[in-house]
NUSEVO-301173 format. One record per residue (C-alpha): chain; residue in three letters; x, z, y. Coordinates in steps of 0.05 Angstrom, whole numbers, plus 5000, padded with zeros to 4 digits. Each point is the difference from the previous one (the first is absolute). Layout:
% residues N
{ch: A; aa: Ala; x: X; z: Z; y: Y};
...
***
This chain:
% residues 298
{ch: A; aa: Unk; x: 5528; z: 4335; y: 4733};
{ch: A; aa: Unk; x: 4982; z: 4991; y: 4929};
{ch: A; aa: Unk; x: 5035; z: 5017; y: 4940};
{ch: A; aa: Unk; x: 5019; z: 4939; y: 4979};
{ch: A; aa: Unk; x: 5027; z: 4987; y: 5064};
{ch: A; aa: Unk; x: 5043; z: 5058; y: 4996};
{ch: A; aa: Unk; x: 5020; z: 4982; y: 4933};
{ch: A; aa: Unk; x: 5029; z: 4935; y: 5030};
{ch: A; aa: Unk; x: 5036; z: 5032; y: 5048};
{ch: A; aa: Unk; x: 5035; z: 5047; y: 4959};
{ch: A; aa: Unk; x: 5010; z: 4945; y: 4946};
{ch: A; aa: Unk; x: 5034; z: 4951; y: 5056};
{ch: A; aa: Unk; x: 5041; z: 5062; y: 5031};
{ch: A; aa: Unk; x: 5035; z: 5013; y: 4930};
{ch: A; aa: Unk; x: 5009; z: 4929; y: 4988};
{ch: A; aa: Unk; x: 5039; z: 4993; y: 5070};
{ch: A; aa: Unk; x: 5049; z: 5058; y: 4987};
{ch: A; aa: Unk; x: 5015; z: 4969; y: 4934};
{ch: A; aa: Unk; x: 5010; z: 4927; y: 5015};
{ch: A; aa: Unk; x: 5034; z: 4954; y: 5050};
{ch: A; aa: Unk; x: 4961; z: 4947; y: 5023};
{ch: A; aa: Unk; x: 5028; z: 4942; y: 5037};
{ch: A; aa: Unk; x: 4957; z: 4981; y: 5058};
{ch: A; aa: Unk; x: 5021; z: 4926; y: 5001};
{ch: A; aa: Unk; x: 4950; z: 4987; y: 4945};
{ch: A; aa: Unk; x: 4932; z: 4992; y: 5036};
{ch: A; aa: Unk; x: 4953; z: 5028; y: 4945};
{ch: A; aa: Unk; x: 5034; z: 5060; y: 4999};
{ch: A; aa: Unk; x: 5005; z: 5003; y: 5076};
{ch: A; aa: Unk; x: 4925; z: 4992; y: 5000};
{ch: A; aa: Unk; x: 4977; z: 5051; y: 4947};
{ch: A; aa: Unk; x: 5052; z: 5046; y: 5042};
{ch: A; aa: Unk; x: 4962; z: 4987; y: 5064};
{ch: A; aa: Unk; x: 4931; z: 5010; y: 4966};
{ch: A; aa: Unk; x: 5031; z: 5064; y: 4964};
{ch: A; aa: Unk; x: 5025; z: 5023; y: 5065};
{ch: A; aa: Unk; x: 4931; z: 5001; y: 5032};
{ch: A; aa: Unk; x: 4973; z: 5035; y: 4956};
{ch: A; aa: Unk; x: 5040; z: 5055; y: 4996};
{ch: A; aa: Unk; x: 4997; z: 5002; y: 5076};
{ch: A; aa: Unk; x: 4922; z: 4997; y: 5003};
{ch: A; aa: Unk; x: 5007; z: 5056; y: 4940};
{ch: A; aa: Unk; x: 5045; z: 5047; y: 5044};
{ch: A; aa: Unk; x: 4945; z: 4988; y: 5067};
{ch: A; aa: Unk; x: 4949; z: 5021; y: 4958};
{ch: A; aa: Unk; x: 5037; z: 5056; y: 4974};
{ch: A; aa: Unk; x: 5018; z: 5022; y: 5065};
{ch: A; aa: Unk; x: 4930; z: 4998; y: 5025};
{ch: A; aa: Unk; x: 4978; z: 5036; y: 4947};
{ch: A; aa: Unk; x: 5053; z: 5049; y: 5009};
{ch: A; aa: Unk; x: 4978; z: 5010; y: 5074};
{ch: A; aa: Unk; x: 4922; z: 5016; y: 4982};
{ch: A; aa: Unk; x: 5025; z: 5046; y: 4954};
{ch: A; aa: Unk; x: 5037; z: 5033; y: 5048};
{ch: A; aa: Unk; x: 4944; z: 5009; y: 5049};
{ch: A; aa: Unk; x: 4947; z: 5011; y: 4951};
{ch: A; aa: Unk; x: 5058; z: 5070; y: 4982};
{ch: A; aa: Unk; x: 5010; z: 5015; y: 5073};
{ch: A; aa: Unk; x: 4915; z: 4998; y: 5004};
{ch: A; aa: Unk; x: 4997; z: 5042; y: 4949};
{ch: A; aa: Unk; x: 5047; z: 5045; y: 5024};
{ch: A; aa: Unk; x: 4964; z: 5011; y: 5071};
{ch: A; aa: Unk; x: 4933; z: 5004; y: 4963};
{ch: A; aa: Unk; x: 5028; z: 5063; y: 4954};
{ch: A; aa: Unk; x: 5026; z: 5025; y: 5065};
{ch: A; aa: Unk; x: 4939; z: 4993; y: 5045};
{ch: A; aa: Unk; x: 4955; z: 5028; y: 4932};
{ch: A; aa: Unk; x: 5045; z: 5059; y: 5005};
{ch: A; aa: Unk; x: 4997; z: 5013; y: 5069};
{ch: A; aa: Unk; x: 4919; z: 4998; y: 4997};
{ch: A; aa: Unk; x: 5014; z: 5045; y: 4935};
{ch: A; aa: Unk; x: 5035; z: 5052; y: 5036};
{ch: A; aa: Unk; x: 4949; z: 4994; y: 5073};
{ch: A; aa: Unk; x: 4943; z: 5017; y: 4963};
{ch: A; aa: Unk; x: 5027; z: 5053; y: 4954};
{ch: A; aa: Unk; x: 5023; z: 5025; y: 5074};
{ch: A; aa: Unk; x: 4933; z: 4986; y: 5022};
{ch: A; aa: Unk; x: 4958; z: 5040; y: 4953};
{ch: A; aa: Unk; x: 5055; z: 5067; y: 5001};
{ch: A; aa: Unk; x: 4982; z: 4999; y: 5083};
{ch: A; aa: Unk; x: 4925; z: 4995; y: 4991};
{ch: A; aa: Unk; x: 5001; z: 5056; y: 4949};
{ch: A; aa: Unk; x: 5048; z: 5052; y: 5031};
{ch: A; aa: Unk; x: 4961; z: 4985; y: 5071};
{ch: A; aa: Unk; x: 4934; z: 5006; y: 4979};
{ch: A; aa: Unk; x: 5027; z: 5069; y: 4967};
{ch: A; aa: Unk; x: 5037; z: 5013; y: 5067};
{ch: A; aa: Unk; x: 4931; z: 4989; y: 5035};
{ch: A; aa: Unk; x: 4959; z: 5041; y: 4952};
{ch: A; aa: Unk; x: 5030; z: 5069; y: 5029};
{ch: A; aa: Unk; x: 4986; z: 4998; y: 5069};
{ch: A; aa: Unk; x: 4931; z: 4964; y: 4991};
{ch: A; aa: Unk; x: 4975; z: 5056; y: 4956};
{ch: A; aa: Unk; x: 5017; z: 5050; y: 5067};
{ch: A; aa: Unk; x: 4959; z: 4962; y: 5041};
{ch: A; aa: Unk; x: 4947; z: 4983; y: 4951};
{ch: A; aa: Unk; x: 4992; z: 5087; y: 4988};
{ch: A; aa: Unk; x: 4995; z: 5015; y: 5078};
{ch: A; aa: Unk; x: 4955; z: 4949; y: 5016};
{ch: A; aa: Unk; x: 4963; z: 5030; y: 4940};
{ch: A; aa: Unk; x: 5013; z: 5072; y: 5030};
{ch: A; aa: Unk; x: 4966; z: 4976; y: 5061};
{ch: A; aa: Unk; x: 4953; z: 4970; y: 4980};
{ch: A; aa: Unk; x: 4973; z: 5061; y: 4954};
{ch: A; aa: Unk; x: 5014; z: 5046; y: 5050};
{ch: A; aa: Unk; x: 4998; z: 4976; y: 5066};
{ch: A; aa: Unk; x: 4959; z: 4934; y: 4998};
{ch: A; aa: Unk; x: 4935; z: 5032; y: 5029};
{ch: A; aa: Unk; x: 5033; z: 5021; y: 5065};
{ch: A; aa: Unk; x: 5038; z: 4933; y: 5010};
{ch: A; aa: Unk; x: 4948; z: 4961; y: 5052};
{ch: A; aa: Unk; x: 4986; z: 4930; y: 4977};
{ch: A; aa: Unk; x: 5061; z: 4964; y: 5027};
{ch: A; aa: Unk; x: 5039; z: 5051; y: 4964};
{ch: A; aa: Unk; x: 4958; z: 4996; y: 4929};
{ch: A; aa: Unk; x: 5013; z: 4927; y: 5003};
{ch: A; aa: Unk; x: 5069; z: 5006; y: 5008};
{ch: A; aa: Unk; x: 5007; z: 5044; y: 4945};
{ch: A; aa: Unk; x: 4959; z: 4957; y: 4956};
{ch: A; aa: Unk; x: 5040; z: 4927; y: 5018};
{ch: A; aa: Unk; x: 5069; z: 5045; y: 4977};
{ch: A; aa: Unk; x: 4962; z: 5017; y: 4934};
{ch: A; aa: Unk; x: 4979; z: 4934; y: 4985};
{ch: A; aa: Unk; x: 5063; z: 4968; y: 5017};
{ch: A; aa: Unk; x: 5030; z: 5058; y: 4960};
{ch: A; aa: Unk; x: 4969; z: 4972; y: 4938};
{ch: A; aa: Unk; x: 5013; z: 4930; y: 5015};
{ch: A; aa: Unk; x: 5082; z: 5021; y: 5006};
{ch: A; aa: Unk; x: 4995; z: 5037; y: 4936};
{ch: A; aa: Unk; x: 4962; z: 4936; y: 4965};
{ch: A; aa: Unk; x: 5053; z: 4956; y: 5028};
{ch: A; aa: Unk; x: 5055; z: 5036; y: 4970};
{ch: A; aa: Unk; x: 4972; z: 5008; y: 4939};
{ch: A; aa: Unk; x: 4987; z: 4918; y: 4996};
{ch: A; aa: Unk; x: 5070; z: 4991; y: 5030};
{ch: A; aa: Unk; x: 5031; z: 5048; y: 4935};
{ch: A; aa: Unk; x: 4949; z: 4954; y: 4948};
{ch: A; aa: Unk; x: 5025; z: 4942; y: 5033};
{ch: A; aa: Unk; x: 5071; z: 5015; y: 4977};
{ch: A; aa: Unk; x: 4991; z: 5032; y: 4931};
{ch: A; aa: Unk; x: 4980; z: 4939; y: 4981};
{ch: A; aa: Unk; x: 5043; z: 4954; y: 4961};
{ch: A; aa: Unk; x: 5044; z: 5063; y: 4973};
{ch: A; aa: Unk; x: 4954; z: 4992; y: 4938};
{ch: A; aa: Unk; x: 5014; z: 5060; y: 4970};
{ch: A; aa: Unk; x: 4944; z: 5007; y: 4970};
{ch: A; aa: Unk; x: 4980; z: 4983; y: 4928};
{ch: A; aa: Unk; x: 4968; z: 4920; y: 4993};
{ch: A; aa: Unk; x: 4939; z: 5028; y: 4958};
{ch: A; aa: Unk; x: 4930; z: 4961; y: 4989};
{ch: A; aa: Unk; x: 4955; z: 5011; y: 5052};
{ch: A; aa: Unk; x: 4924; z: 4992; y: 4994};
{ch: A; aa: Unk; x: 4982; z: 4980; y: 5071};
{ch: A; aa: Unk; x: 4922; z: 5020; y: 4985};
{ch: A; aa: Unk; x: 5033; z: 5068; y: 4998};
{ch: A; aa: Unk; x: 5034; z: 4991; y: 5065};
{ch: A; aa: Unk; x: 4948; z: 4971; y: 5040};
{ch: A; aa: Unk; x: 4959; z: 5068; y: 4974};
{ch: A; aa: Unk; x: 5055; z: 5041; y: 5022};
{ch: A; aa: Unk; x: 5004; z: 4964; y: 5068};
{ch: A; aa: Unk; x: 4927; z: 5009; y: 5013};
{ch: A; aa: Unk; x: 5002; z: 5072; y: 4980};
{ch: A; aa: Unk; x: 5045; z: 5011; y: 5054};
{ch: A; aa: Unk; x: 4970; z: 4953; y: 5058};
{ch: A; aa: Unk; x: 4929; z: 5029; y: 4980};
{ch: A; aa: Unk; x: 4971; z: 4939; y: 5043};
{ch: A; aa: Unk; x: 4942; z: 5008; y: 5037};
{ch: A; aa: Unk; x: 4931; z: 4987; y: 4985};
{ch: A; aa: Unk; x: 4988; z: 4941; y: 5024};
{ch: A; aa: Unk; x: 5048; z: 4955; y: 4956};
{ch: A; aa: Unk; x: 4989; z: 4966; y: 4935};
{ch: A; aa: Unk; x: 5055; z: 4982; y: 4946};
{ch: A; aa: Unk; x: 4995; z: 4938; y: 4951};
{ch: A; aa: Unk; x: 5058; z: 5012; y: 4954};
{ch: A; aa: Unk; x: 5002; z: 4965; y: 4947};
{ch: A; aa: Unk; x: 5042; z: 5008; y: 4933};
{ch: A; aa: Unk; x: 5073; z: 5000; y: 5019};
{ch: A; aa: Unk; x: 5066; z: 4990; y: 4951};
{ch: A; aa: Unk; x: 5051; z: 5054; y: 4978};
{ch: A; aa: Unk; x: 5064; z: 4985; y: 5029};
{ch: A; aa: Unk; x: 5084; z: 5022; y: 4998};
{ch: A; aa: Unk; x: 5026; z: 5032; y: 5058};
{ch: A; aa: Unk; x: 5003; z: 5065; y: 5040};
{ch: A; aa: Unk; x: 4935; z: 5029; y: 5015};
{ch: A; aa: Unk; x: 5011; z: 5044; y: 5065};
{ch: A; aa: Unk; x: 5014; z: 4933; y: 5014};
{ch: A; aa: Unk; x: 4934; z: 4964; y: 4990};
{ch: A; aa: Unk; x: 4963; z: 5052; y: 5023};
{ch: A; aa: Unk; x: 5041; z: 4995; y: 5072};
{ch: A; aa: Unk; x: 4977; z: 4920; y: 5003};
{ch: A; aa: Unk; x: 4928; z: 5019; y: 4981};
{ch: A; aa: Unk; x: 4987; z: 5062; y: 5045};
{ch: A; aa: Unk; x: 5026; z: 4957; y: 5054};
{ch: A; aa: Unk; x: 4963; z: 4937; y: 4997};
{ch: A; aa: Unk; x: 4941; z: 5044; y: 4991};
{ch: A; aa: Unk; x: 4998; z: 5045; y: 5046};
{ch: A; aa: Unk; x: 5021; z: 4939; y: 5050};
{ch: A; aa: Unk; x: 4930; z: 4985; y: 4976};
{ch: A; aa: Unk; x: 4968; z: 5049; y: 5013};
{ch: A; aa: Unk; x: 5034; z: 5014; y: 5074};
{ch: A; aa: Unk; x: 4993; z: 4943; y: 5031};
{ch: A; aa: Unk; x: 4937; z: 4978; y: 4975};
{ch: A; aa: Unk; x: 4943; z: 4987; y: 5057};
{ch: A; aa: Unk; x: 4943; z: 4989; y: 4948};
{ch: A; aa: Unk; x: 4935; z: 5053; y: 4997};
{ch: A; aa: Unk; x: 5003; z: 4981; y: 4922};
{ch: A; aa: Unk; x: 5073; z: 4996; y: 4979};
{ch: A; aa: Unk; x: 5022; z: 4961; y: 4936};
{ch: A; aa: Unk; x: 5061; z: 5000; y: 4961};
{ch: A; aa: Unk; x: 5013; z: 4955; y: 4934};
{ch: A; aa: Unk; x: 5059; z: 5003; y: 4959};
{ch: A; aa: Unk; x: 5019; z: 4948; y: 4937};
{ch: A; aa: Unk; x: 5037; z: 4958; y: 4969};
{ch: A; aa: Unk; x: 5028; z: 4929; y: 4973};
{ch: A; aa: Unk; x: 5052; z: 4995; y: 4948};
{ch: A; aa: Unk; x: 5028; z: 4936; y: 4964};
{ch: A; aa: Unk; x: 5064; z: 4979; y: 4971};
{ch: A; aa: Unk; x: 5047; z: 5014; y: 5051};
{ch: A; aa: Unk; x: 4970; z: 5037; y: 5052};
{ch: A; aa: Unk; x: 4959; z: 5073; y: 5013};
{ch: A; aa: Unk; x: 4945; z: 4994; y: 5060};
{ch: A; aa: Unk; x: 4973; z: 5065; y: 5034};
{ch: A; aa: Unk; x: 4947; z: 4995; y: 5046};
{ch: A; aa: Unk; x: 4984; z: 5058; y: 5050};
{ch: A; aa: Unk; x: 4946; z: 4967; y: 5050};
{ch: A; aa: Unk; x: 4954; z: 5030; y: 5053};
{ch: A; aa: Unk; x: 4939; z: 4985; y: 5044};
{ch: A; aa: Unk; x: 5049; z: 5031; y: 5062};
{ch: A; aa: Unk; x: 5009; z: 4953; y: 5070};
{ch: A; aa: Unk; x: 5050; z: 4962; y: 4968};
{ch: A; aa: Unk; x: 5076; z: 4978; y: 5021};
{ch: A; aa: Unk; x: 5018; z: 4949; y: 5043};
{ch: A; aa: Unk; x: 5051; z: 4947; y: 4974};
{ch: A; aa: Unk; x: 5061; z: 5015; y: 5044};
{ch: A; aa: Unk; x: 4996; z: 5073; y: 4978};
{ch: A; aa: Unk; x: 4995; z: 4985; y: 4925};
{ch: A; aa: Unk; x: 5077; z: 5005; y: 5001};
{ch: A; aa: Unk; x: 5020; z: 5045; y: 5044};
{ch: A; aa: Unk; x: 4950; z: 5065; y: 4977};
{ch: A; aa: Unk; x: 5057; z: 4999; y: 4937};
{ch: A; aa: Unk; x: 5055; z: 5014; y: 5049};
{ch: A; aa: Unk; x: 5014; z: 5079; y: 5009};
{ch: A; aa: Unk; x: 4977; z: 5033; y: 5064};
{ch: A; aa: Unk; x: 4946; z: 4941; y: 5002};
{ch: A; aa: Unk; x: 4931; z: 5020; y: 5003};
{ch: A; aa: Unk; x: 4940; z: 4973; y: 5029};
{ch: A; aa: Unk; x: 4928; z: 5029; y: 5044};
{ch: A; aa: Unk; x: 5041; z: 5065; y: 5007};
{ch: A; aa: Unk; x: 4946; z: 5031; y: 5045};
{ch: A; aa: Unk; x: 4952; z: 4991; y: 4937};
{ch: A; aa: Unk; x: 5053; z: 5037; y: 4959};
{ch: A; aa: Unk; x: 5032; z: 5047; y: 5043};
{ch: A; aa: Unk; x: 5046; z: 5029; y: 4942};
{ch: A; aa: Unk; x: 5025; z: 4934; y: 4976};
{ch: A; aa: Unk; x: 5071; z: 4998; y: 4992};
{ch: A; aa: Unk; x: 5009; z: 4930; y: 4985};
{ch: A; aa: Unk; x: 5044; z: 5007; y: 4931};
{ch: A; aa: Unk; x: 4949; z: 5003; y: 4952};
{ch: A; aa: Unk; x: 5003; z: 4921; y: 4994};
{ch: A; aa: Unk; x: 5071; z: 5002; y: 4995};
{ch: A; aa: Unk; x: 4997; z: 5046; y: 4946};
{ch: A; aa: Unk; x: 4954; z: 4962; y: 4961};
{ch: A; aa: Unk; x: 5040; z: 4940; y: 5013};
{ch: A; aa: Unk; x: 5071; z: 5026; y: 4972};
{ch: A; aa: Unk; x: 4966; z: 5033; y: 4943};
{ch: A; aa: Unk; x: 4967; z: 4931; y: 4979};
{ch: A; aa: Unk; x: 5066; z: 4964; y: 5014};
{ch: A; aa: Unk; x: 5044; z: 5051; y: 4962};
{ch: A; aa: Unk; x: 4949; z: 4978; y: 4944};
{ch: A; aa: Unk; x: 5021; z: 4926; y: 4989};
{ch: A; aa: Unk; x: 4932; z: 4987; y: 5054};
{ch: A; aa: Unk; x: 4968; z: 4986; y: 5061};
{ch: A; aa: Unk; x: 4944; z: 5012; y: 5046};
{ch: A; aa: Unk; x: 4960; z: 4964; y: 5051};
{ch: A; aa: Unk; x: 4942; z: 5001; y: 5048};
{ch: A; aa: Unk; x: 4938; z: 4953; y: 4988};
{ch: A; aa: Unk; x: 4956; z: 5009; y: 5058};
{ch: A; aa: Unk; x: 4961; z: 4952; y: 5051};
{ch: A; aa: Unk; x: 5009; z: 5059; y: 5055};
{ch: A; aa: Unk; x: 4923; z: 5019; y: 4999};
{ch: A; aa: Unk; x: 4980; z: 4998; y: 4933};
{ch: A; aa: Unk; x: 5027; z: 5053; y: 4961};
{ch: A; aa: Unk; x: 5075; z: 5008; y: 4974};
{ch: A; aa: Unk; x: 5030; z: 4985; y: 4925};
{ch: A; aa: Unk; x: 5064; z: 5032; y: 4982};
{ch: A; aa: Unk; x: 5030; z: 4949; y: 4940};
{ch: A; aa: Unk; x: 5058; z: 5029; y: 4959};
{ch: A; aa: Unk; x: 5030; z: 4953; y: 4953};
{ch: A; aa: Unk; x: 5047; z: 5030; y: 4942};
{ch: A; aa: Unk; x: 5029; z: 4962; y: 4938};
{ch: A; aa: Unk; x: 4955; z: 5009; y: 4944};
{ch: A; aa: Unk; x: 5055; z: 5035; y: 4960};
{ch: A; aa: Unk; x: 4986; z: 5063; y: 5033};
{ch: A; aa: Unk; x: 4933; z: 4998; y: 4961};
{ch: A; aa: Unk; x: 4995; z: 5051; y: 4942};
{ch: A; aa: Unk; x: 4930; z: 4993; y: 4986};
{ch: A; aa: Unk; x: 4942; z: 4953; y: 5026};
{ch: A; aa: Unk; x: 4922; z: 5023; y: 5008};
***
């Protein structure tokens, strides 16, 4: 209803309280009649518009509920996965020094069932205490309590490949990369898993990674591609899911969160990731920020 409409309304309501018409005389019947309907048609419209209102608040109202209900489930979330994984730590470390015991001091008399034994609860030993340790980066993230600083992500990836001192047989193309805000523990979490995803599950003799990037306008492109077997298209969404991790008998000590990690991290930064892969040729890891997280260009 517009507001001369309204106007109209009000003008022919004040007009009726202050006058008395007689409704013998036909004009005045008629502008009565026409008045009349409007006013009606005015208070339908009203009404209706009363009524969305109404749902639109009661919406609203469930949506602020259900947001705080999420709220609350994953701040639960993230206090169980931290005081478990420290609950886990304890006994772990027991059996990770006997098995060490044993295997310093008794390992030569075991016979060979018994050394492989003893060997299967040391490696799955390590893969426990790299689980946990995932599982308790998983949910620090997102607390943020850490300082939003520029990061030089040449710096990172040097720092990354310091620590995954990758073999021989692998060749880097990286080329000039930008200086970004945000957390860099952070960064270097997304990077030293996409790489080292490289370099595990890669079934080339010559292995090749190549890292770069696209930025215009709007948008920040990182590109973190390899010569590996590839990913199928129905996994190209799940392998972001936690727990989710593919060719485990390639990668034994695969925990299947490193891609969730790198996921939320990207997320928590205004972005996203996804897979571009033909499932033979190779794999391409595209993260796409906004552009205003760009400090400096190269």
């Amino acid at each position: 209803m517009d507001k001369a409409s309204t106007e109209k309304i009000l003008s022919y309501l004040v007009d009726i309280s202050n006058q008395n018409y007689s409704l013998t005389d036909e004009k005045i019947q008629e502008e009565t009649n026409s008045d009349a309907q409007l006013i009606l048609t005015g208070i339908l419209n009203l009404s209706d518009e009363l009524k969305y209102l109404e749902e639109e608040k009661v919406k609203s109202l469930d949506q602020l509920v259900e947001k705080s209900k999420l709220e609350r489930a994953n701040k639960e979330l993230k206090e169980f996965a931290y005081m478990a994984s420290h609950d886990l730590k304890a006994p772990l470390r027991g059996i990770a020094n006997i098995s060490q015991w044993l295997y310093k001091d008794y390992y030569e008399k075991f016979d060979d069932e018994g050394k492989g034994f003893l060997n299967l609860i040391i490696d799955k030993v390590k893969k426990l205490e790299k689980l946990i340790e995932d599982i308790l980066n998983y949910s620090k993230i997102g607390r943020r309590a850490d300082v939003i600083e520029e990061i030089h992500l040449e710096k990172v990836l040097e720092n990354v490949l310091n620590s995954l001192s990758p073999p021989e047989n692998f060749t880097f193309e990286i080329s000039k990369l930008p200086v970004i805000s945000g957390i860099e523990t952070e960064w270097h979490q997304v990077f030293l898993n996409l790489i080292s995803n490289a370099i595990n599950y890669n079934d080339k003799e010559e292995g090749e990674i190549k890292i770069s990037y696209k930025l215009d306008e709007s948008r920040l492109f990182i590109n973190v591609c390899d010569n590996g077997p590839g990913i199928a298209a129905k996994y190209q969404k799940k392998i972001f899911e936690i727990f989710q991790s593919l060719n485990l008998g390639n990668n034994p000590n695969s925990t299947g969160i490193g891609l969730s990690t790198v996921k939320k991290i990207i997320e928590l930064n205004s972005g996203d990731i996804y897979v571009k892969s033909d499932g033979i040729l190779g794999t391409c890891f595209l993260i796409e920020l906004p552009s205003r997280v760009v400090v400096k260009s190269n």
